[in-house]
C-alpha positions, 0 to 999 in steps of 0.5 A, spaced: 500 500 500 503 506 498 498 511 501 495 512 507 488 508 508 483 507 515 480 500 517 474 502 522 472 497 528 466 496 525 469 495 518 473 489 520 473 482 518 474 477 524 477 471 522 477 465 526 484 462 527 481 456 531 477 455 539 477 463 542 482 465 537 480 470 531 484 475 527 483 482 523 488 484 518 490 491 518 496 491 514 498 486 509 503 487 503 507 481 500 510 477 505 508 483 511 502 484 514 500 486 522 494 484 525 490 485 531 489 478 535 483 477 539 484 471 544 479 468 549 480 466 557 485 460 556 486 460 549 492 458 544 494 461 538 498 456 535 506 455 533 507 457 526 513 459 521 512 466 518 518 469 514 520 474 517 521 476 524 515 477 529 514 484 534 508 483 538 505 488 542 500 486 548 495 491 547 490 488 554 491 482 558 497 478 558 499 472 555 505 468 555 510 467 549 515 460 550 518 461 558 516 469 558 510 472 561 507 479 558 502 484 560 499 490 559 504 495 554 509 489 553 513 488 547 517 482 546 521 481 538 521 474 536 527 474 530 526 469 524 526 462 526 524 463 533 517 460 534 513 459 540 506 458 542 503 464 544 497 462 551 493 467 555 489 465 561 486 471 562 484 473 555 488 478 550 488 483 543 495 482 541 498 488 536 502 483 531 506 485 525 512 482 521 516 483 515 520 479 512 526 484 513 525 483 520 
């Protein structure tokens, strides 16, 4: 996308990406996209290989990523390669993006 664009909340798709877990593209481009993920008390968003290094930004909730525990504000990077299993017991909405460059 080469100009600047607005999603509304209300404008939004919501894709289920398994129990309790759904996701909003807000950016996708080739091999780079952001998203907005969404997950339910207990829920798992599952282990999976991306191209790029991962940045997450825990928006609400907290969540653990591998052996780190997140609330609130954090960010965690995750560099190519490294995957993990992302919980929360408690509910979470997740600032996801990732870029091949990364």
């Amino acid at each position: 996308m080469n100009k600047p664009y607005v999603i509304r909340h209300s404008e939004r798709d919501h894709i289920p990406m398994g129990h309790g877990v759904k996701i909003s593209y807000l950016r996708k481009c080739a091999d780079d996209y952001s998203i907005l993920l969404q997950m339910d008390a207990q829920g798992q968003f599952p282990v999976h290989h991306d191209i790029g290094g991962k940045e997450i930004f825990v928006i609400d909730g907290e969540i653990t990523v591998g052996k780190e525990k997140l609330n609130r504000g954090d960010y965690y990077y995750l560099p190519l390669g490294t995957n993990s299993p992302v919980t929360t017991s408690t509910g979470c909405t997740l600032l996801i993006s990732s870029m091949k460059s990364m």
